[in-house]
DOFI-702375 format. One record per atom (N, C-alpha, C): atom name; x, z, y. Coordinates in steps of 0.02 Angstrom, whole numbers, plus 50000, padded with zeros to 5 digits. Layout:
  a     x     z     y
 CA     X     Z     Y
...
//
This chain:
  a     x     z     y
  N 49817 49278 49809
 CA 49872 49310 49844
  C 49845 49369 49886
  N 49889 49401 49908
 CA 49860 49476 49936
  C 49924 49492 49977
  N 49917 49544 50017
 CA 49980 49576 50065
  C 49984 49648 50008
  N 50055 49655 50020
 CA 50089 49696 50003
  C 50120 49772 50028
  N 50132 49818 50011
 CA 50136 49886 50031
  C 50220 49906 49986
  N 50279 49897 50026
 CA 50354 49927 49979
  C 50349 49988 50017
  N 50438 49972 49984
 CA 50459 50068 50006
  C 50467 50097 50068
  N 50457 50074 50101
 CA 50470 50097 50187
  C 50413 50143 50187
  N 50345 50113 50183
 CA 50296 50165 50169
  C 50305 50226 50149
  N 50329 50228 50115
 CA 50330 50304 50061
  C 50370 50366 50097
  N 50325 50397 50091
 CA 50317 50466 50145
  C 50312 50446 50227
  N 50297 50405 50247
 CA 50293 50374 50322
  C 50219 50381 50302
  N 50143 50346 50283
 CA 50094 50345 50285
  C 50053 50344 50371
  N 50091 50305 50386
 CA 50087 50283 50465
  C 50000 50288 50473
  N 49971 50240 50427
 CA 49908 50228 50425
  C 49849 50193 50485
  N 49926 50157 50570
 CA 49901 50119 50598
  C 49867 50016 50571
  N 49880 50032 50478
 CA 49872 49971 50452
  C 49787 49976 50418
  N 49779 50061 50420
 CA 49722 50075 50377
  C 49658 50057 50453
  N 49670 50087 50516
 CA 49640 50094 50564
  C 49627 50004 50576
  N 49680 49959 50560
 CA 49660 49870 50565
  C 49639 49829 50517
  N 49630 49876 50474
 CA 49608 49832 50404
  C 49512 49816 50395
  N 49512 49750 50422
 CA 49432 49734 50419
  C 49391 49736 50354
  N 49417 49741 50299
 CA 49399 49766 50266
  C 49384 49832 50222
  N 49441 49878 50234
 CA 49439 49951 50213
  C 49476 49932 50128
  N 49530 49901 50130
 CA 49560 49883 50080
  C 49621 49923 50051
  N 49648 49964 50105
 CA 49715 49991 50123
  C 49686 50078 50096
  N 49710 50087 50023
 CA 49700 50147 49993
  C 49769 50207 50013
  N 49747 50263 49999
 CA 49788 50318 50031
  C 49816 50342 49968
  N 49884 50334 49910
 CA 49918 50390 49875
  C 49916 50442 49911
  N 49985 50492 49851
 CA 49998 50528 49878
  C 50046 50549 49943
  N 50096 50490 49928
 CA 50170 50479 49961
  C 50141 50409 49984
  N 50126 50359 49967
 CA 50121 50281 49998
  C 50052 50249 50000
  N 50029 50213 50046
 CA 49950 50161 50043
  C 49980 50106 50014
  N 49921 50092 49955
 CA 49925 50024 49935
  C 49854 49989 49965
  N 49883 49914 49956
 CA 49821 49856 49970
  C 49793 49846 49898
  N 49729 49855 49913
 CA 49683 49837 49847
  C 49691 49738 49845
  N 49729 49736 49777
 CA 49734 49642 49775
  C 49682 49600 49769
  N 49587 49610 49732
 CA 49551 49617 49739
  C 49508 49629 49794
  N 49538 49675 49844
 CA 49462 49665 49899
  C 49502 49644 49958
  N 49566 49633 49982
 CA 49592 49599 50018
  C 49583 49529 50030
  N 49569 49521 50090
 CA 49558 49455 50123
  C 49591 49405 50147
  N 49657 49432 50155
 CA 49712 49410 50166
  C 49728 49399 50259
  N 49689 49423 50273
 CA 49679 49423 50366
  C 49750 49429 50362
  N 49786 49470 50371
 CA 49862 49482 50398
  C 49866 49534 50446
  N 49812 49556 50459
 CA 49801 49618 50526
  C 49846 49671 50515
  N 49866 49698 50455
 CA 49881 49767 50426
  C 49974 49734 50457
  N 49995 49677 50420
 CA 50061 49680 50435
  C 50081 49676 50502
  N 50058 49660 50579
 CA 50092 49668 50623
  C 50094 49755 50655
  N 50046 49797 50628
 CA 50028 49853 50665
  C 50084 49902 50621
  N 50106 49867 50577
 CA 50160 49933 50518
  C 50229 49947 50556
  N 50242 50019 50585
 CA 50299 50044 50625
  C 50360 50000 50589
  N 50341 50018 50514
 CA 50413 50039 50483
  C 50408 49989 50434
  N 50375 49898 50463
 CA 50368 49835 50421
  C 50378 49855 50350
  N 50319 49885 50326
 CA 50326 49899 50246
  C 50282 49823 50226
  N 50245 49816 50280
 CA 50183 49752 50235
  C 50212 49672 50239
  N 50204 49648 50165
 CA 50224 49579 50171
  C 50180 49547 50117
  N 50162 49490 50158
 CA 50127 49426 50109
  C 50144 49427 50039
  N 50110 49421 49993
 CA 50143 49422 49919
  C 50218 49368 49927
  N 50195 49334 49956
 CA 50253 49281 49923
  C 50330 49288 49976
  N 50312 49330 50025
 CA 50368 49355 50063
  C 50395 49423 50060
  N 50390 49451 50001
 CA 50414 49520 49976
  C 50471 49488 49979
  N 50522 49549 50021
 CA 50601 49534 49991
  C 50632 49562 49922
  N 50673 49533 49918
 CA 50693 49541 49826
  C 50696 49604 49808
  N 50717 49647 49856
 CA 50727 49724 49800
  C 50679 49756 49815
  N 50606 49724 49832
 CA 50559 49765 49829
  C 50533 49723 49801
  N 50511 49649 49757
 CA 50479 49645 49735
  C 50444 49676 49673
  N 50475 49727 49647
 CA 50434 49775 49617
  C 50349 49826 49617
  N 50373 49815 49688
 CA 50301 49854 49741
  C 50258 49803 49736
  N 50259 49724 49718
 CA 50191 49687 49699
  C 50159 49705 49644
  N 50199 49699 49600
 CA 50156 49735 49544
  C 50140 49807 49528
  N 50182 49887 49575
 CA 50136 49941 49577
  C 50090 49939 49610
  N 50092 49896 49663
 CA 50021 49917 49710
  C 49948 49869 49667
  N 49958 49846 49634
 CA 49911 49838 49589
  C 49886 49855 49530
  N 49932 49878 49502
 CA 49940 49939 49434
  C 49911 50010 49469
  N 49926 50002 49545
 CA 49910 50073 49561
  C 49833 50084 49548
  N 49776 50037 49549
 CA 49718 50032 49546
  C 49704 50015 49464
  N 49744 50020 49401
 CA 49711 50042 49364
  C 49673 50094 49351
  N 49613 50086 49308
 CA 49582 50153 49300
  C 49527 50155 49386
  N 49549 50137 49434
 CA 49512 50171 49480
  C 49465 50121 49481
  N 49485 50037 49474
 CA 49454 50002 49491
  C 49462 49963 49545
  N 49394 49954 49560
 CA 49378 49912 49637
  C 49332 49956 49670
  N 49353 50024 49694
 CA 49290 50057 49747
  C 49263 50031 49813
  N 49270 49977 49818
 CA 49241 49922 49879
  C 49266 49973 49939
  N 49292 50005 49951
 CA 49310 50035 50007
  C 49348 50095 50005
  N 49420 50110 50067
 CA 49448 50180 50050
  C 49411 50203 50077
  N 49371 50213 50142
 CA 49370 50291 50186
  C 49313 50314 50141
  N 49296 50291 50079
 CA 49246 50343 50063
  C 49259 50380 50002
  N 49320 50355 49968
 CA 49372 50375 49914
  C 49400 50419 49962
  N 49445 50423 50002
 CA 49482 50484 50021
  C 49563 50467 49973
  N 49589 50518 49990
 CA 49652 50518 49963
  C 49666 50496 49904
  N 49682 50447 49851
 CA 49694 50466 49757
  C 49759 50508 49767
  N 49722 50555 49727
 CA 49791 50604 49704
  C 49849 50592 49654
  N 49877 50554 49693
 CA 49934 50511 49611
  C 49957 50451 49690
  N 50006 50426 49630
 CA 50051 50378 49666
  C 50080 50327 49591
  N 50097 50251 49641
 CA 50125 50256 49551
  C 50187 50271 49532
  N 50218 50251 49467
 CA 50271 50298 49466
  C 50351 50284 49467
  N 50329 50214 49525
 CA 50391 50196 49553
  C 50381 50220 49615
  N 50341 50228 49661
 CA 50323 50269 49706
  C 50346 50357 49707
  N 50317 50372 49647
 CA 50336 50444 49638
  C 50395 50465 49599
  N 50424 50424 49582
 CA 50506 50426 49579
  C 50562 50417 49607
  N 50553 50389 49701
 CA 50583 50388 49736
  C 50585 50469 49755
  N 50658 50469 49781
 CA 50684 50527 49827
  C 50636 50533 49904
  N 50631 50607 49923
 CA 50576 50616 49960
  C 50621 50590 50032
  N 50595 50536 50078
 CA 50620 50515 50133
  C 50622 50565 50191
  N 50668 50585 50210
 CA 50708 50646 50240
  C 50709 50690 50216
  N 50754 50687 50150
 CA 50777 50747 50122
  C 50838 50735 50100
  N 50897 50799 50084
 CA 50943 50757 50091
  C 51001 50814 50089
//
């Protein structure tokens, strides 16, 4: 099991969850951070510090986001497991339920 990253995130990139994450698990899209499901520890640190409660326990995703469990792990095809973001930097991409939402304050 792993914590989770929905849509509230997207275009918010608050990133007070990346600054608590004891592991460096919490990757940067373009529009949203996902949790790597793989190097997550499951601490829980990331979900109380999120403004805009995007982060939830796998098994406490609410229903119309349970979709965001399975991009934020699809989002790391191809990239892998880089054992850490701050030394990846941004991935340029999002996935593409992420990047098919409407841009949050626009309108």
């Amino acid at each position: 099991m792993t914590y989770v990253i929905a849509q509230p995130c997207a275009d918010v990139k608050d990133r007070a969850c990346v600054e608590e994450c004891p592991v460096d698990c919490i990757y940067e899209g373009q529009r949203s951070l996902y949790i790597h499901p793989d190097e997550c520890v499951d601490c829980g640190a990331c979900e109380p510090v999120c403004p805009v409660e995007a982060i939830f326990y796998e098994d406490d995703v609410p229903d119309e986001w349970t979709d965001y469990t399975k991009a934020n792990a699809e989002f790391f095809d191809g990239l892998g497991s880089p054992g850490g973001a701050a030394e990846l930097g941004v991935v340029e991409r999002d996935h593409p339920l992420i990047a098919a939402l409407p841009r949050q304050g626009e309108g």
